[in-house]
C-alpha positions as CSV (number, residue, x, y, z in Angstrom):
1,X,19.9,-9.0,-27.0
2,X,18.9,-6.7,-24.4
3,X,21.1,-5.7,-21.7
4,X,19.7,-5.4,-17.6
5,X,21.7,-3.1,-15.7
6,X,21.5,-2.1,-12.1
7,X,18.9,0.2,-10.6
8,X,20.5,2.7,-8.0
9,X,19.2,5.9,-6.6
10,X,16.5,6.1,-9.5
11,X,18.9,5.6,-12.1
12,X,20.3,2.8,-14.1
13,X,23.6,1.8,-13.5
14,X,25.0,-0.3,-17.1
15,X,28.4,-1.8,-15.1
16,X,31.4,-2.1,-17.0
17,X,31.5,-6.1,-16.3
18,X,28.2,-8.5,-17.6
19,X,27.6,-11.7,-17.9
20,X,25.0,-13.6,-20.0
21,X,21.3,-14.7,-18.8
22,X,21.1,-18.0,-19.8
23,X,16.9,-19.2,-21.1
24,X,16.8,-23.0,-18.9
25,X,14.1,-23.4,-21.8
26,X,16.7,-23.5,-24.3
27,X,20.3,-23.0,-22.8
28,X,20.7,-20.1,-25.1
29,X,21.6,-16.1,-23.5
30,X,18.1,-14.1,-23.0
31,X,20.3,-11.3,-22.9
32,X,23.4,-10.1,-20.9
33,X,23.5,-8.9,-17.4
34,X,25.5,-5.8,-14.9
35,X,28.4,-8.0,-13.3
36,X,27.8,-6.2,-10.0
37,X,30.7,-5.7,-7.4
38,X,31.2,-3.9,-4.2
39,X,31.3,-1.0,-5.8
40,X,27.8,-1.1,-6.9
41,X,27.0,-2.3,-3.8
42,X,28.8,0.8,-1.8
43,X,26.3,3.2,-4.5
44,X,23.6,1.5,-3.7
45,X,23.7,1.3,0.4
46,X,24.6,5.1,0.0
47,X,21.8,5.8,-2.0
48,X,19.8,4.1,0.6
49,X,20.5,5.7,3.8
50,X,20.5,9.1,1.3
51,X,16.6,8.7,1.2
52,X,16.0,7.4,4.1
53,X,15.4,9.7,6.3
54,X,12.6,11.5,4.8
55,X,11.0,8.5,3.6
56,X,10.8,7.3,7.3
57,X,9.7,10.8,8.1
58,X,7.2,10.5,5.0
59,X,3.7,9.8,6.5
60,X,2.6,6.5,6.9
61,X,-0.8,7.1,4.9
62,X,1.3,9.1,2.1
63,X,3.9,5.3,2.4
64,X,0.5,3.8,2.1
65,X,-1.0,5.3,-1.1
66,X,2.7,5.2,-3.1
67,X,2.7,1.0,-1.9
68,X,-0.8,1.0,-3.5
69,X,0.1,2.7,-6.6
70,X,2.9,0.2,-7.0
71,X,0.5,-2.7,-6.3
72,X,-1.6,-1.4,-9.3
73,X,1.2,-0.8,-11.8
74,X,2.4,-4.1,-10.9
75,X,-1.1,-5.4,-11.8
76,X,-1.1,-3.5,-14.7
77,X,2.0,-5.0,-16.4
78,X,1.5,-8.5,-15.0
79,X,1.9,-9.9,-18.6
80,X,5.5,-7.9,-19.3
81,X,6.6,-9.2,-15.6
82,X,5.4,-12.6,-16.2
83,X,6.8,-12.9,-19.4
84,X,10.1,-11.9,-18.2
85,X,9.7,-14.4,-15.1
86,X,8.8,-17.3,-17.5
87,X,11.7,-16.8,-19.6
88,X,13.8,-16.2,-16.9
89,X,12.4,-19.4,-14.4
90,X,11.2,-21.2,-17.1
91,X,8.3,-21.7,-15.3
92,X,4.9,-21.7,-17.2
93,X,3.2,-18.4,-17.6
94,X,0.2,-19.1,-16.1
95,X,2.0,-19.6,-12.5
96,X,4.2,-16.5,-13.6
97,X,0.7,-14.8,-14.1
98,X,0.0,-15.6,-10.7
99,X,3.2,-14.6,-9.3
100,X,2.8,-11.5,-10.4
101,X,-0.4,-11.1,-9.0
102,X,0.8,-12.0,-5.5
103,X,3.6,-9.2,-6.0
104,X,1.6,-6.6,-6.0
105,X,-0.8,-8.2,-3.5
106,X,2.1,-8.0,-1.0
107,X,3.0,-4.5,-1.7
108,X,-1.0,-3.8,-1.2
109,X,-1.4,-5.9,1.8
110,X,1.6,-3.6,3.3
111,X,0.6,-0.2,2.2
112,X,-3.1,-0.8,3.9
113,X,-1.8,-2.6,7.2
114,X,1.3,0.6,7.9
115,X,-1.8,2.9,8.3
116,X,-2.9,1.0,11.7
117,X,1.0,-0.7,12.8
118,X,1.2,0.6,16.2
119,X,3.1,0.7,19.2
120,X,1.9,0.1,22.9
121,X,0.8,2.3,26.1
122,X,1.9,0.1,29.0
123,X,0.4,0.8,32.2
124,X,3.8,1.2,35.2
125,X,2.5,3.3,37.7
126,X,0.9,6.1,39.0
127,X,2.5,9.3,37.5
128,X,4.2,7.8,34.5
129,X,3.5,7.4,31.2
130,X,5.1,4.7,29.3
131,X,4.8,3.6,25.2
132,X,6.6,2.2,22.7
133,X,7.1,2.8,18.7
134,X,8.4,0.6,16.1
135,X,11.6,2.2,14.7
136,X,13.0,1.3,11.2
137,X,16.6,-0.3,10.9
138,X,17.4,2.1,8.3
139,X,18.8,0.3,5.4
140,X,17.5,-3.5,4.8
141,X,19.4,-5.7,2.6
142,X,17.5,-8.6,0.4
143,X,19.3,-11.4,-1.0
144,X,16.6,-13.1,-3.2
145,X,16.6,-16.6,-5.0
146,X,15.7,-17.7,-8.4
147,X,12.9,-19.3,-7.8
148,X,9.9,-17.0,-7.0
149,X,11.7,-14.1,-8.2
150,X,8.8,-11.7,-7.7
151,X,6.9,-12.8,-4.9
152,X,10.3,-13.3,-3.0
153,X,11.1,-9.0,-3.8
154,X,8.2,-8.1,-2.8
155,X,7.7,-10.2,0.0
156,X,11.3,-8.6,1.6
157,X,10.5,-5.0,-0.1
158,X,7.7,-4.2,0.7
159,X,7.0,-4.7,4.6
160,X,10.6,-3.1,4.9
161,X,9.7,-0.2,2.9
162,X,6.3,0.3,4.5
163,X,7.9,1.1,7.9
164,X,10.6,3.6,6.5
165,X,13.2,1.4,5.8
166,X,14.8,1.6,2.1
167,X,16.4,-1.2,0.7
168,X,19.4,-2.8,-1.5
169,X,18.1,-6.1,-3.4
170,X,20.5,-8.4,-5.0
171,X,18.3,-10.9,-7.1
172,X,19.3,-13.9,-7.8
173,X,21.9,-14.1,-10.8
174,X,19.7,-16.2,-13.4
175,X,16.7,-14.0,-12.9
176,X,17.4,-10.3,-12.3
177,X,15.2,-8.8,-14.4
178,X,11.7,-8.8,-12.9
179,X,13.7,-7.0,-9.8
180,X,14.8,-4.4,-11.6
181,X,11.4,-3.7,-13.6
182,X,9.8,-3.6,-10.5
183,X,12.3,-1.2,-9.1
184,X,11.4,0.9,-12.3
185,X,7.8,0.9,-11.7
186,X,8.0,1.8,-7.9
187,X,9.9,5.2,-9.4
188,X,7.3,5.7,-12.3
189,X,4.7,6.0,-9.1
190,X,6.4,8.5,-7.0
191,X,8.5,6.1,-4.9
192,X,11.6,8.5,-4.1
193,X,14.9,7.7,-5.7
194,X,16.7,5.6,-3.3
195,X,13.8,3.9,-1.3
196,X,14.3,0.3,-3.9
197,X,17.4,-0.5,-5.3
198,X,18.1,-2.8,-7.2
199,X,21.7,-4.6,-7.8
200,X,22.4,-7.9,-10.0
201,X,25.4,-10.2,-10.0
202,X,26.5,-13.0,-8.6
203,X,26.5,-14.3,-5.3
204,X,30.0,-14.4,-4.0
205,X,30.6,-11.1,-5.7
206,X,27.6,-8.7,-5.0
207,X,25.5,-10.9,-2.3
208,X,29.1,-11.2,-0.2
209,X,29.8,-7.5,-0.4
210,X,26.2,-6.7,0.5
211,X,26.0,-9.0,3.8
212,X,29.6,-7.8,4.8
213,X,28.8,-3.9,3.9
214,X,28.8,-2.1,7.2
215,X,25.8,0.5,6.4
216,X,23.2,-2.7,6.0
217,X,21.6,-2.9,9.6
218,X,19.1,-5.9,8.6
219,X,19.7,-9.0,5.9
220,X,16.8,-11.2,4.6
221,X,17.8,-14.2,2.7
222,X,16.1,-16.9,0.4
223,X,17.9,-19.8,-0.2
224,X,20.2,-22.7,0.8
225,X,20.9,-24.2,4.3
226,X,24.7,-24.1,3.1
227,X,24.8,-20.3,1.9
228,X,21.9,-19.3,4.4
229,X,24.6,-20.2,6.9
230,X,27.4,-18.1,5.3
231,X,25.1,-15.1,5.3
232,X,24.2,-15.9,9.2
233,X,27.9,-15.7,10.1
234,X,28.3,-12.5,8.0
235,X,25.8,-11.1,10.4
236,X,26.9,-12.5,13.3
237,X,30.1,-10.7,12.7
238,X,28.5,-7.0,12.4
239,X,26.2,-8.2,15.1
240,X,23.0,-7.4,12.0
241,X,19.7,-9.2,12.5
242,X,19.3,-12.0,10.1
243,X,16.3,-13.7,8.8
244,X,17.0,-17.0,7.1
245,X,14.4,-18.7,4.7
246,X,16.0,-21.9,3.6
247,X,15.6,-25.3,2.7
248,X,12.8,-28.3,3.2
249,X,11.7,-31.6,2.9
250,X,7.9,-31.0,3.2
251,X,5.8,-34.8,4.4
252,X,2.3,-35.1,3.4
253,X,0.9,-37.4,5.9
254,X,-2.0,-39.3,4.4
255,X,-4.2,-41.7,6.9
256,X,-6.4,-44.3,5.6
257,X,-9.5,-42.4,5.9
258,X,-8.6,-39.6,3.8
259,X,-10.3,-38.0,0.8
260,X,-7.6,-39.6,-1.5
261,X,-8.5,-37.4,-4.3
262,X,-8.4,-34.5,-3.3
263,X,-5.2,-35.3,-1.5
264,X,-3.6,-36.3,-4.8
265,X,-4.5,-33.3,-6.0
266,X,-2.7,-31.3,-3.7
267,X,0.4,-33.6,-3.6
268,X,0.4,-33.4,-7.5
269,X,0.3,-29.2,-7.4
270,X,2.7,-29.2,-4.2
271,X,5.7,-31.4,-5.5
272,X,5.2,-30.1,-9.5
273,X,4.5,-26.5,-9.2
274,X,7.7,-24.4,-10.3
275,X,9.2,-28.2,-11.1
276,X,9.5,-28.6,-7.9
277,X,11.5,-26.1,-7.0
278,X,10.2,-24.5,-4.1
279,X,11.0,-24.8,-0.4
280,X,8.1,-25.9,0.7
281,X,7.2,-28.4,-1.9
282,X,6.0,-31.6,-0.7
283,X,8.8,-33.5,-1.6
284,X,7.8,-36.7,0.8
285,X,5.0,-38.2,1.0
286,X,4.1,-40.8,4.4
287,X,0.8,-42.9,3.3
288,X,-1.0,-45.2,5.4
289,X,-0.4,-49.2,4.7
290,X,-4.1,-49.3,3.8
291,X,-4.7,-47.1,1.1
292,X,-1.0,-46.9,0.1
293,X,-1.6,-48.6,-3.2
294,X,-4.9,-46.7,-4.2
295,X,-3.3,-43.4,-3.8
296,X,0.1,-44.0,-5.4
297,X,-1.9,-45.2,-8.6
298,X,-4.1,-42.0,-8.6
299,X,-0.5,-40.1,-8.4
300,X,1.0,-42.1,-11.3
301,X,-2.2,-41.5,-13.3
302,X,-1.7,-37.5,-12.7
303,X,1.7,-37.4,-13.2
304,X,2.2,-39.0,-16.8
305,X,-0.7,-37.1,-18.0
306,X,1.9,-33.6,-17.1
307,X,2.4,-31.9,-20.3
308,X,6.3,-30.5,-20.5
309,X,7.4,-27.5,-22.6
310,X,9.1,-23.8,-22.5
311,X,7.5,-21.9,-19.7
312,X,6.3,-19.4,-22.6
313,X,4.0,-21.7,-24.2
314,X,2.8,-22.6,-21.0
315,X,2.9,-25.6,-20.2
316,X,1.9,-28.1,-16.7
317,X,5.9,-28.2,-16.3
318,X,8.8,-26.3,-17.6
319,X,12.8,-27.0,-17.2
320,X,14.4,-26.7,-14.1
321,X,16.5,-23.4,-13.8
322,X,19.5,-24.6,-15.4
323,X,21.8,-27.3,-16.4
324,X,23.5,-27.8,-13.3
325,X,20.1,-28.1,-11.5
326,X,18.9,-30.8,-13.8
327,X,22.4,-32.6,-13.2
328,X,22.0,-32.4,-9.7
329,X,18.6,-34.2,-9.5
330,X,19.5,-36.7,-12.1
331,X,22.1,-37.5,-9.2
332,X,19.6,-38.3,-6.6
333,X,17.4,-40.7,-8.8
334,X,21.7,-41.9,-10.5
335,X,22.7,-42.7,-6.4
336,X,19.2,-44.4,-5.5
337,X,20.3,-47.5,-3.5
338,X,16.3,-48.7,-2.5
339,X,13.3,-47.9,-3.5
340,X,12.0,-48.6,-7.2
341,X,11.1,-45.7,-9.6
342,X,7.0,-45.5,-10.8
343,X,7.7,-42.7,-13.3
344,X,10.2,-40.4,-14.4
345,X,13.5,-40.5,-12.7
346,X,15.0,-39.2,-16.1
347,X,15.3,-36.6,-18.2
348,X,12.2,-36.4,-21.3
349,X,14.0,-37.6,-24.4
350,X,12.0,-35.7,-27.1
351,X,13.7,-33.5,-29.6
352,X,12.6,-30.2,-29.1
353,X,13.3,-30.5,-25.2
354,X,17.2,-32.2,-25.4
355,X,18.7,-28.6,-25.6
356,X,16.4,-27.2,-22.0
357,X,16.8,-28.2,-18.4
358,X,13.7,-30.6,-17.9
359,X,13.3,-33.6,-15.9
360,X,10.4,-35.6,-16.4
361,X,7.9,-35.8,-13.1
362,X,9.1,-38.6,-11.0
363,X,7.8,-40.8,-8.4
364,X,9.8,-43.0,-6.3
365,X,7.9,-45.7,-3.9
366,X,9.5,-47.8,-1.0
367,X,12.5,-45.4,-0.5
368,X,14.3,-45.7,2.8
369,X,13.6,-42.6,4.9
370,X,17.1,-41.8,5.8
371,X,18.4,-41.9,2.1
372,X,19.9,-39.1,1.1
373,X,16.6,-38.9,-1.4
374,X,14.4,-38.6,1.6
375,X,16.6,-36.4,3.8
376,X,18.1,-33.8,1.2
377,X,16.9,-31.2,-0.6
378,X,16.4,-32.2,-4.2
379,X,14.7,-28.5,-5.7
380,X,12.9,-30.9,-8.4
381,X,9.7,-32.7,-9.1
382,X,10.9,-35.7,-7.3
383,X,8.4,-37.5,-4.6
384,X,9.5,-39.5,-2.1
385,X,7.0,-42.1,-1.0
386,X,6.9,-44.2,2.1
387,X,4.7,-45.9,4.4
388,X,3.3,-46.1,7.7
389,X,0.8,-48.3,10.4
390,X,0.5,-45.9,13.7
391,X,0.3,-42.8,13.9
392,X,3.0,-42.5,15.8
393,X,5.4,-43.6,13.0
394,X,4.4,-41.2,10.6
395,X,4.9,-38.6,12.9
396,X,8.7,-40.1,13.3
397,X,8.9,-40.2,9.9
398,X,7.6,-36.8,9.3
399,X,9.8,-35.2,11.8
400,X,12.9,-36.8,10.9
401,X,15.2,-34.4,8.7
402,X,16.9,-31.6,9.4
403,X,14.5,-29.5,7.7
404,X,11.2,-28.3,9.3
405,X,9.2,-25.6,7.2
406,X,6.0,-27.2,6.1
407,X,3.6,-30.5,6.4
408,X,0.6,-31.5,6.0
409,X,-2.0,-33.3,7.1
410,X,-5.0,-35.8,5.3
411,X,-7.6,-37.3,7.8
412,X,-11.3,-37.0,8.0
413,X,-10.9,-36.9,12.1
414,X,-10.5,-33.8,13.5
415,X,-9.1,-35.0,16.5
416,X,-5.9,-37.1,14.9
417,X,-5.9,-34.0,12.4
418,X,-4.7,-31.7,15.3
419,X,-2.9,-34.8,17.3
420,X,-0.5,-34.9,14.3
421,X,-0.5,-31.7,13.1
422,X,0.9,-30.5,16.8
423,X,3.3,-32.7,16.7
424,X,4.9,-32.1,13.2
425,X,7.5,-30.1,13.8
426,X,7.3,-27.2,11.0
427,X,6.6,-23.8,10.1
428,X,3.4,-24.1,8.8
429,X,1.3,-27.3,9.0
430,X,-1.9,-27.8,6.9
431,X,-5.1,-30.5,7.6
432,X,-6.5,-31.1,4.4
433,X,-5.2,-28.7,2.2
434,X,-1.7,-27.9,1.3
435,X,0.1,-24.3,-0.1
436,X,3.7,-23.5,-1.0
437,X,3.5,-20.9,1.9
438,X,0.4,-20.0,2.1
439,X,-1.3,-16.7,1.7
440,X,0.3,-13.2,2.1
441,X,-0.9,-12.7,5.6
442,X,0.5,-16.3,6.8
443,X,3.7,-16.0,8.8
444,X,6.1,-17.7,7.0
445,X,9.2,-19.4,8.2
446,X,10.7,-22.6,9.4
447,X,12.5,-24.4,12.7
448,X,16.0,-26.0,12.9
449,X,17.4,-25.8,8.9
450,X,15.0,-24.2,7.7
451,X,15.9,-21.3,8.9
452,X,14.8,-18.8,11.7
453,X,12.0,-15.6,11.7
454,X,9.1,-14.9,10.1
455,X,8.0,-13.2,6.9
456,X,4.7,-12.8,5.3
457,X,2.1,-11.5,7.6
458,X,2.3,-8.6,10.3
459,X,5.3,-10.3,11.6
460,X,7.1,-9.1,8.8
461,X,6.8,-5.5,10.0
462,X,8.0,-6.6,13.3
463,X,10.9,-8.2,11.4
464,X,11.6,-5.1,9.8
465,X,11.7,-2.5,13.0
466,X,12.7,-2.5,16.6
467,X,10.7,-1.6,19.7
468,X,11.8,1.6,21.1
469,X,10.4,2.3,24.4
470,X,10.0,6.1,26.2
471,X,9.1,6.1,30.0
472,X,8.1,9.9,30.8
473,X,7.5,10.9,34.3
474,X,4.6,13.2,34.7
């Protein structure tokens, strides 16, 4: 079994405490893993602010061309890192594959848009001269979760490195090692030592010491509402800017005139893709009265035709990330007081799955939109169908969790298309179409518990600096 230690100030750091990396394909150990504590933490925030100063002084079109290089050695080992993601996620390799790919797309989109990030001349008065820059933090810390372990690193990394910050990344503790192959890579290309580093364990141990250590000016976080909120007060008690990625409940609102096969499609990809576990899966789905019927039978056709295995033989659907995942959206289907179950709702009861963390792809019509089904988080491929007459109703409906990151919309007329899409309150809203966060250049984020700021996109680099402003008197 191979052994994934930390990666700090271009070295690799083996830990003296591990624990094992457990395959959700099979519940066996992939391997063992560094343990990490505040001490690794402390070495790798050191290491940081150690480099950072001439990497910020580094040129942005020299930043550029080592971002680029990355983005190509990335590309180059896409089936290493996908491999490792698979087995890791349990995810199938094809959407591994195409994690990958969107890695190093992020660390290319970054390295071409740092060339023209500027600041602005502001016109005051006669006889002065006033501008602003951007100005780095200094040392950005990236708490990542187990779900999109690659696109979520790079997405953090790379907009932070690309305007002279360096960073401390703590992946998430069932899939650290696409993080710190990565790290590797970005050294093998010229990245200085210190710029990425990389530091596994779990989160109470290393994610607590890195959102409490004093030399972190800046925290990005992927993951729950509950722990999002822990990392929040840790920042509000350095007084370090926070940007919180979190949960969702994702509606799909489907009106009667809708292309109802193409918006099956989508709902199939948005609530199955990584098993459902993604933040902005479409976990709900608010259909009109009319075609209610016709659609839900076009979704039960698609979803028992899902072939289930190990993400490494890739197939449609592989386990959920672990044990305790699979136990926890057993629960919600266990608990179900209304509604009726289509398909699914259960674990797949074949041999050569029993020992992996599957759950079979589920559909569950009639279910009462405040249930804790309809209002909570699942992280599985559970969808949650309900109806609606006016379109004032499946706005209600749409808008009424605590969570606000994504929706979309289904309509053939334009107008009710941007009627209902203003009025869904979310991150990102979609008419006709539907991504798990959209492209690399999409600002990315959420409202209420979802989170708050923006990554993806140029707003990333404004997440990443401040504006400094110089008023010169002439």
């Amino acid at each position: 079994m191979t052994h994934t230690p930390a990666f700090i100030a271009g070295l690799h750091v083996a830990g003296s405490a591990a624990y094992d990396n457990i395959d959700p394909a099979t519940g066996k150990p992939l391997g063992t893993v560094i343990r990490s504590g505040a001490g690794e933490i402390d070495a790798a925030v050191q290491a940081a602010w150690a480099a950072q100063p001439a990497w910020n002084d580094t040129p942005p079109a020299e930043r550029a061309a080592l971002l680029t290089g990355l983005a190509d050695a990335i590309g180059a080992h896409t089936e290493e890192l996908a491999r490792l993601e698979s087995e890791d996620t349990g995810k199938p390799l094809t959407q591994a594959r195409t994690d990958a790919a969107v890695c190093a797309r992020y660390f290319r989109f970054y390295g071409h848009a740092i060339d023209s990030y500027y600041g602005d001349t502001i016109p005051v008065q006669p006889g002065v001269h006033a501008f602003t820059t951007r100005e780095p933090f200094g040392v950005t810390g990236h708490i990542v979760a187990w779900n999109y372990p690659m696109q979520l690193f790079a997405r953090g990394v790379a907009p932070a490195i690309a305007t002279g910050n360096c960073s401390v990344v703590k992946p998430a503790d069932e899939t650290p090692r696409t993080a710190v192959r990565i790290a590797e890579l970005a050294a093998a290309v010229g990245i200085p030592a210190g710029v990425i580093n990389v530091v596994p364990g779990y989160g109470v141990e290393a994610g607590a010491a890195l959102t409490a250590h004093p030399g972190v000016r800046h925290i990005g976080f992927v993951g729950s509402t509950r722990v999002g909120a822990e990392v929040a007060r840790a920042g509000a008690d350095r007084v370090t800017p926070v940007v919180l990625e979190l949960g969702g409940k994702s509606a799909h609102v489907v009106f009667a005139d809708a292309a109802l096969d193409e918006a099956a499609d989508a709902i199939t990809r948005g609530i199955l893709q990584n098993a459902g576990q993604t933040c902005s899966a479409g976990s709900r789905l608010i259909v009109a009265e009319q075609v209610h019927d016709e659609l839900v039978a076009k979704l039960v056709e698609r979803f028992t035709r899902v072939r289930i295995g190990a993400g490494v033989d890739d197939p449609d659907l592989g386990p959920l990330i672990s044990a305790k995942q699979q136990a926890r959206v057993r629960g919600f289907l266990d608990e179900l007081a209304t509604g009726e179950v289509l398909v699914g709702g259960r674990a797949p009861q074949e041999p050569d799955l029993a020992d992996g963390a599957y759950f079979l792809p589920t559909i569950v019509d009639g279910v009462d939109p405040m249930s804790p089904l309809a209002q909570q988080e699942v992280f599985g491929p559970v969808l949650a169908v309900m109806t609606f007459t006016e379109r004032q109703d499946a706005i209600r409906l749409a808008n009424c969790t605590d969570y606000a990151l994504m929706g979309a919309v289904w309509t053939r007329d334009l107008s009710n298309a941007l009627t209902t899409a203003r009025a869904i309150e979310a991150g990102q809203v979609y008419v006709n179409a539907f991504g798990a966060g959209g492209g690399v250049e999409l600002p990315f984020g959420g409202f209420r518990k979802s989170g708050y700021g923006r990554e993806k996109g140029i707003e990333a680099m404004n997440a990443y600096t401040q504006t400094k402003t110089f008023v010169i008197r002439l």
